[in-house]
Structures are given as C-alpha cells and as structure tokens.
MARMAR-19584 format. One record per residue (C-alpha): residue number from 0; x, y, z; chain. Coordinates in nm, 3 decimals. Layout:
// MARMAR-19584
@seke:NUM; u:X; v:Y; w:Z; gumi:A
...
This chain:
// MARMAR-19584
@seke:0; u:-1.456; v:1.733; w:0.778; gumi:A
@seke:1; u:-1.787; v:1.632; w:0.662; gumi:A
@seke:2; u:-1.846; v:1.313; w:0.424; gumi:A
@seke:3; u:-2.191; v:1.236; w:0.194; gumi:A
@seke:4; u:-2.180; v:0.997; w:-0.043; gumi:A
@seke:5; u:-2.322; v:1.065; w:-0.372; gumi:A
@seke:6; u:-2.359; v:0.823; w:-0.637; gumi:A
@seke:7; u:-2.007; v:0.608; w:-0.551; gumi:A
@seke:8; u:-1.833; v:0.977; w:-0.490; gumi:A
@seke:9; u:-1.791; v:1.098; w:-0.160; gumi:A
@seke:10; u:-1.805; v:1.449; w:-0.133; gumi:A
@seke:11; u:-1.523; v:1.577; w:0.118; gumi:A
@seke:12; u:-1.548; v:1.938; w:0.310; gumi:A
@seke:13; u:-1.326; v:2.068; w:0.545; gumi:A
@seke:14; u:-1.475; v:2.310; w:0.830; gumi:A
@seke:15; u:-1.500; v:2.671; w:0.720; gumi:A
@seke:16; u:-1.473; v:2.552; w:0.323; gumi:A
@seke:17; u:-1.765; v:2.551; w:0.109; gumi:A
@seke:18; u:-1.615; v:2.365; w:-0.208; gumi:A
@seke:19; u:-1.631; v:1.958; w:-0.152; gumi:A
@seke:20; u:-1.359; v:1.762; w:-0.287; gumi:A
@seke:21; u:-1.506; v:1.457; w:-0.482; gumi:A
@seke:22; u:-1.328; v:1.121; w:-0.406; gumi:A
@seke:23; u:-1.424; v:0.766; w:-0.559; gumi:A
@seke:24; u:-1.562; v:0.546; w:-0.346; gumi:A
@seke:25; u:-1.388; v:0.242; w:-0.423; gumi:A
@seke:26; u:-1.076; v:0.447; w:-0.505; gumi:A
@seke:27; u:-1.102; v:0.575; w:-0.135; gumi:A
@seke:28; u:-1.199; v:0.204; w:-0.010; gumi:A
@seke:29; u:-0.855; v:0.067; w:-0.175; gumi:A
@seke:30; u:-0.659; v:0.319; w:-0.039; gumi:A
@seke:31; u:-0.808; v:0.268; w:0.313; gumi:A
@seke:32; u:-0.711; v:-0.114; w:0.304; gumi:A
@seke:33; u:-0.360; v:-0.025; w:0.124; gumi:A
@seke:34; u:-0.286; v:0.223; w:0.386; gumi:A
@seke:35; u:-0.401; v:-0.043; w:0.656; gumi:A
@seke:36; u:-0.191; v:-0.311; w:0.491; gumi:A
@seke:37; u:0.143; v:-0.024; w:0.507; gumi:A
@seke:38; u:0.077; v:0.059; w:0.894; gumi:A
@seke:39; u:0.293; v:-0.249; w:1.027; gumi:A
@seke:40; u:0.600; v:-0.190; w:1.198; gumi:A
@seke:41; u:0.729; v:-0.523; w:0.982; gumi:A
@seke:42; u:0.572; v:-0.463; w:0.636; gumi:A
@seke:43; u:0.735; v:-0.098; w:0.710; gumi:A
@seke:44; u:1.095; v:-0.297; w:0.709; gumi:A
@seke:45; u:0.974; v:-0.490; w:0.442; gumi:A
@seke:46; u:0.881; v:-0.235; w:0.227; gumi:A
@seke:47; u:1.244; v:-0.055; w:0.344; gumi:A
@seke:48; u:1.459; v:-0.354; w:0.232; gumi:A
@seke:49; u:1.278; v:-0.376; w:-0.111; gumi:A
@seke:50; u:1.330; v:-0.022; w:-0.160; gumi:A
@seke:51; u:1.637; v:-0.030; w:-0.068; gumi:A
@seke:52; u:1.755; v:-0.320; w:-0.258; gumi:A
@seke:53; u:1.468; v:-0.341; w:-0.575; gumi:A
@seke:54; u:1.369; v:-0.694; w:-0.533; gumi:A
@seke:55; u:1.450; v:-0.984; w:-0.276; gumi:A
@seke:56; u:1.300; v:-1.322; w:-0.274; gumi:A
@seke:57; u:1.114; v:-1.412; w:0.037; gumi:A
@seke:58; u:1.451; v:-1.608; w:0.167; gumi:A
@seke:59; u:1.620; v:-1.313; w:0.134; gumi:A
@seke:60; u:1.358; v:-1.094; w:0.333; gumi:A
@seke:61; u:1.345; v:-1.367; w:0.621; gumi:A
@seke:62; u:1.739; v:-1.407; w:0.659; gumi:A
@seke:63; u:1.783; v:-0.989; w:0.654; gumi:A
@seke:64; u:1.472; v:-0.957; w:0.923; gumi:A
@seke:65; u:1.551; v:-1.244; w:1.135; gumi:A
@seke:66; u:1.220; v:-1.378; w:1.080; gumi:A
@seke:67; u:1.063; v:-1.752; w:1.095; gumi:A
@seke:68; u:0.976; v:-1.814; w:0.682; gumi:A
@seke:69; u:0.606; v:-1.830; w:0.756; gumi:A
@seke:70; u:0.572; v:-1.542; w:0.911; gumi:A
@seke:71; u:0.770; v:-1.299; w:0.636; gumi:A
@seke:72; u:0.497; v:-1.499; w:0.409; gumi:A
@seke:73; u:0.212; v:-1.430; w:0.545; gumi:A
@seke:74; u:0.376; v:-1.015; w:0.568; gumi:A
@seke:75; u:0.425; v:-1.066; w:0.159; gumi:A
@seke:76; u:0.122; v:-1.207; w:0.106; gumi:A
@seke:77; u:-0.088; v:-0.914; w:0.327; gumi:A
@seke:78; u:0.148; v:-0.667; w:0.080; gumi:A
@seke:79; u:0.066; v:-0.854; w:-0.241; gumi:A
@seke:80; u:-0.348; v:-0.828; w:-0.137; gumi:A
@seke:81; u:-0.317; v:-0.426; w:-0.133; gumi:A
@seke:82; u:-0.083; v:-0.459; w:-0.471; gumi:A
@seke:83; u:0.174; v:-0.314; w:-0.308; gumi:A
@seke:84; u:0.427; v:-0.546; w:-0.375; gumi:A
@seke:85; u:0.436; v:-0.760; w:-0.720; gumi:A
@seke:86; u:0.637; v:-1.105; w:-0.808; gumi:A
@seke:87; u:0.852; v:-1.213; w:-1.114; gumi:A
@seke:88; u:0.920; v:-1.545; w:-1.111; gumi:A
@seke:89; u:1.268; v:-1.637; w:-1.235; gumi:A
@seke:90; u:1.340; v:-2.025; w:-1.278; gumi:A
@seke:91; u:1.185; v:-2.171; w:-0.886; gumi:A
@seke:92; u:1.258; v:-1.818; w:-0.764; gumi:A
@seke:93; u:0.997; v:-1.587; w:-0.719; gumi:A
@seke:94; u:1.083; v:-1.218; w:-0.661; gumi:A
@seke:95; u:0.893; v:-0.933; w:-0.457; gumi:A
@seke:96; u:0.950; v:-0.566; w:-0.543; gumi:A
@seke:97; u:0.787; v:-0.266; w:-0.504; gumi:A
@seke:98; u:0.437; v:-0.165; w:-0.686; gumi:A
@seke:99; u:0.562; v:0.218; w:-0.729; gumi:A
@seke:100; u:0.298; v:0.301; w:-0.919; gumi:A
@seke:101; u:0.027; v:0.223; w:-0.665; gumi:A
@seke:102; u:0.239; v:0.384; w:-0.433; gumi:A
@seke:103; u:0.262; v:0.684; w:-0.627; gumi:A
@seke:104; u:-0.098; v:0.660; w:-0.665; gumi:A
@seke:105; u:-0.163; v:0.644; w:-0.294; gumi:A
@seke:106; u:0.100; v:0.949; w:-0.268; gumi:A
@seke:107; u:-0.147; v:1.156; w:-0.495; gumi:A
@seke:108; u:-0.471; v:1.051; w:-0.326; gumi:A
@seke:109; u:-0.333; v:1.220; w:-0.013; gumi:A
@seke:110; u:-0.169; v:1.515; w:-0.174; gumi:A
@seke:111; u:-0.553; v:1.586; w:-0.318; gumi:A
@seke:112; u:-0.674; v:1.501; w:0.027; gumi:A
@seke:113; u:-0.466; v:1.723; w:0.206; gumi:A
@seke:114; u:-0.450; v:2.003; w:0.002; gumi:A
C-alpha cells in the first residue's frame, strides 16, 4: 500500500490497484490515536463491562476488575481523550458509557479501508 499526502487527504493504493482511496488526514490521525487508546488488554475489559452493562461509575469498574481506583482512572481518562467513552454526571456520581457513535465511526473508517 502506497500513501501521498495531498492537501490534508492521503491518497491510499493497494498493490496491483490503480484507483487511490482518499482519507482525511486528521480523520485518519484520530482514528490512529483512538485505535491506540482501544489496543489495551484493560481498556478492552473496560470497554466489555460498559457494553455489557451501558454505564458504570468508575467504583463500579474498579470493584468488577479488581483494580486499585487510580489506576481504572487513569484507563477512563486515556478512553475519555480518544472520545470513546463519555460521562453524565448524576448528583456526585459521574457515569462512563460507551461513545457508539465514534465507535461506529471508527467501524466505517475500516470497512472503507479494507474494502
């Protein structure tokens, strides 16, 4: 795969293909650093129980992982950079759940990558 970037659009050929597939820059660049923020074995877990459950507050997470509280923190707080998790606050809780819609986004970046 080749890559030239042209104007804040990469331009994205596969071997053997002669049409490029244009790609934002900084759409690519957020994706990258989402993607990089995802490949934990923890935030994985994370990401799990919130699916799994819609929305825990950070005692919650720590408790279910078996985790120190700073450490399932600093995990949210990696998430919450990449806007793949978002809070509500409810009274002195404050709830994490799932972006979907970035993930969904993320989901089509690589279908048009891939295909």
């Amino acid at each position: 795969m080749s890559v030239r970037l042209a104007k804040e659009v990469l331009l994205l050929t596969k071997p053997g293909e002669n049409d490029p597939v244009k790609v934002s820059y900084d759409v690519l660049r957020r994706a990258v650093l989402t993607l990089r923020a995802v490949n934990h074995k923890l935030r994985k877990e994370i990401i799990a129980l919130l699916e799994a459950n819609g929305r825990l507050t950070v005692t919650d997470l720590y408790v279910k992982l078996r985790l120190e509280q700073s450490v399932a923190s600093q995990h949210l707080a990696i998430l919450r950079k990449a806007n793949i998790v978002e809070t509500e606050r409810e009274g002195k809780f404050i709830y994490y759940k799932l972006n979907k819609e970035r993930i969904f986004e993320l989901s089509r970046l690589a279908e048009e990558m891939a295909a």
